[in-house]
C-alpha positions, 0 to 999 in steps of 0.5 A, a space after each residue: 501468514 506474514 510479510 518478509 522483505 527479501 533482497 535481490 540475491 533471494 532465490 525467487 523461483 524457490 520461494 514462489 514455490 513454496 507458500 507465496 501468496 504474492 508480493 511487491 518488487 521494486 528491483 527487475 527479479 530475472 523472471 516472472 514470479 507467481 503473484 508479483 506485481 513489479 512496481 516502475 518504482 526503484 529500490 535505492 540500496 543496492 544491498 538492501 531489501 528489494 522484494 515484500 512478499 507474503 507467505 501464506 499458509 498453506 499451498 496458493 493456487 494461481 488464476 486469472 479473472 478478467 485484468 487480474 492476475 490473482 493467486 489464493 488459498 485458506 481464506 486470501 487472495 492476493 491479486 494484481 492488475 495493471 491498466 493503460 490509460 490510453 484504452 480509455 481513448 484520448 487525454 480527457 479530464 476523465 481518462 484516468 478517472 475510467 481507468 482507475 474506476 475500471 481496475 477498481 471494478 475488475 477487482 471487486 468482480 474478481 473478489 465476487 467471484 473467489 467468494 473473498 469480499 473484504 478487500 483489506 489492503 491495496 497498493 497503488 502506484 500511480 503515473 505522475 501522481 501529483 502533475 496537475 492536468 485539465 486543472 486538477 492533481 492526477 491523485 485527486 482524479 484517481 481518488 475519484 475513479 477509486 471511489 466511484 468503483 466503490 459506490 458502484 459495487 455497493 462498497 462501504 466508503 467509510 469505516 470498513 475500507 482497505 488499508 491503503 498506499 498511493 504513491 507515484 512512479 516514472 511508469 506508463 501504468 497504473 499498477 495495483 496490488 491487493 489482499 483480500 480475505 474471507 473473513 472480516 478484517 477490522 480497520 483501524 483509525 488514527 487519533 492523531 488525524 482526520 480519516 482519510 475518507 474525511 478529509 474537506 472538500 479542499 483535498 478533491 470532491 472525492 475523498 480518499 478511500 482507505 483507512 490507516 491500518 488493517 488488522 488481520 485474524 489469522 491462525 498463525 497470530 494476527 497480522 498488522 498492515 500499516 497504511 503509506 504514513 506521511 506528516 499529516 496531523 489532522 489533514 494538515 501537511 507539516 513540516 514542509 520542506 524538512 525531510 527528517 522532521 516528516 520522518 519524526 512525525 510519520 514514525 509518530 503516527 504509526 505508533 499512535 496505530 499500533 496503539 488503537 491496534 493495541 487497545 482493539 485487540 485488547 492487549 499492548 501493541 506491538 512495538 515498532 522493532 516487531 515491524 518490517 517498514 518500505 520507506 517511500 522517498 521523493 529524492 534519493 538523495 535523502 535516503 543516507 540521512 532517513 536511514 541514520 534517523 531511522 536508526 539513531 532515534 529509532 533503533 531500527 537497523 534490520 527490516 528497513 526497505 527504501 524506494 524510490 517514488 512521488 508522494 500523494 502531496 507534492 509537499 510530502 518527502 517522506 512516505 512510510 508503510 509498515 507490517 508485523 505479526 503472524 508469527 514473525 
């Protein structure tokens, strides 16, 4: 199994039917494609990479259960699920805290029923994410309905959770991505930050739900998920207001996981040159600089896709998410 970035000149209806377990687009595909969930978010170059997919390793069968949309085989599944908040009745301090804990149990039932329990990755892309409404960030209140969903379904809140992205878009609904597999995945800390699931109360009552990598066992080598990596060293935000410095600090911490990952699985890690990267920006007026950063300090040409979309913190530029391994 492994990830690809494809652009948008790819044959879409060729690839689907081969191996495709699904994937994430940021760029219209001319078509339905089985598994792909099409993010109200844009990808910035034109010539670039528009689509991450995942290819499977061995033929994927399509289903549906409940609101998901899912398509599995040899041991994953890989699902989608889009809510409204407007089913949930009039704005209310709680509306998107029920429909976030509602898509979350809809994927937990869906898992239950495929016999697929580790829920190992999740992206989510989030209205408004960081509009302040009834008092209280959007993210916050999805943080909590997010957490609630797990609580209920007798899900592990700490250690054991999905690696993760949360990012927000100019859409009119919550749109979520996710993989699971049938055997245990391990999730992987940072030693450079607080774990999510422990940030202080100041970051919301609830706490985000997610770890920052997840390591897959798979027969065509391990596969490593980097979770949405932002400038925050302990719980803290830096560098606010420069762009390339929370660049600088977000590729810092993403080698500091591929080193835990490394020492876990008992052997160097993998370098960053062996991943493919979605980069999250707040303005676009920013990519042309990223970019030269990226490839300057970095030396990272190929494998780069830029998107377009709000950070969980409004003072966070720069958001940037990370895969490798399984043959590549």
């Amino acid at each position: 199994m492994r990830f690809e970035f494809l652009p948008r000149s790819a044959h879409l209806p060729a690839v689907a039917a081969e191996v495709l377990l699904g994937g994430i687009g940021f760029a219209s595909c001319g078509g339905p494609v089985p598994g792909l969930l099409e993010v109200s978010a844009p990808a910035l170059e034109e010539d670039g990479p528009v689509l991450c997919m995942l290819r499977g390793e061995g033929g994927a069968r399509q289903g549906r259960s409940g609101r998901v949309c899912h398509r599995s085989g040899d041991g994953f599944v890989f699902g989608r699920v889009d809510i409204a908040e407007e089913e949930f009745g009039a704005d209310t301090p709680t509306r998107l805290v029920e429909a976030t804990r509602q898509a979350y149990l809809a994927i937990f039932d869906c898992l239950r029923d495929l016999g697929c329990s580790h829920l190992a990755r999740v992206w989510n892309y989030l209205p408004r994410i960081n509009l302040v409404e009834f008092g209280e960030e959007r993210y916050r209140r999805f943080n909590a309905g997010r957490q609630l969903a797990f609580e209920q379904r007798g899900r592990a809140l700490e250690g054991a959770v999905p690696a993760a992205c949360a990012l927000g878009t100019d859409g009119t609904r919550i749109e979520i991505a996710f993989l699971a597999c049938r055997d245990a995945f391990v999730p992987i800390e940072n030693p450079r930050q607080t774990s999510a699931y422990r940030y202080p109360i100041e970051y919301g009552e609830r706490s985000p739900t997610f770890s920052r990598a997840a390591l897959l066992r798979c027969r065509s080598g391990d596969v490593l998920m980097v979770s949405g990596t932002a400038a925050i060293v302990g719980h803290r935000s830096l560098h606010v207001g420069d762009v390339l410095a929370q660049t600088r600090e977000a590729m810092a911490n993403i080698a500091a996981v591929l080193g835990r990952a490394g020492e876990l699985m008992g052997r160097p890690g993998m370098g960053l040159s062996a991943l493919e990267f979605t980069v999250y920006l707040r303005h676009r007026t920013d990519l042309a600089p990223v970019r030269r950063l990226l490839q300057d300090e970095f030396g990272l040409g190929q494998g780069l896709m830029f998107v377009e979309a709000d950070i969980c913190r409004s003072e966070l530029l720069v958001e940037i998410e990370a895969y490798g391994g399984g043959g590549r």
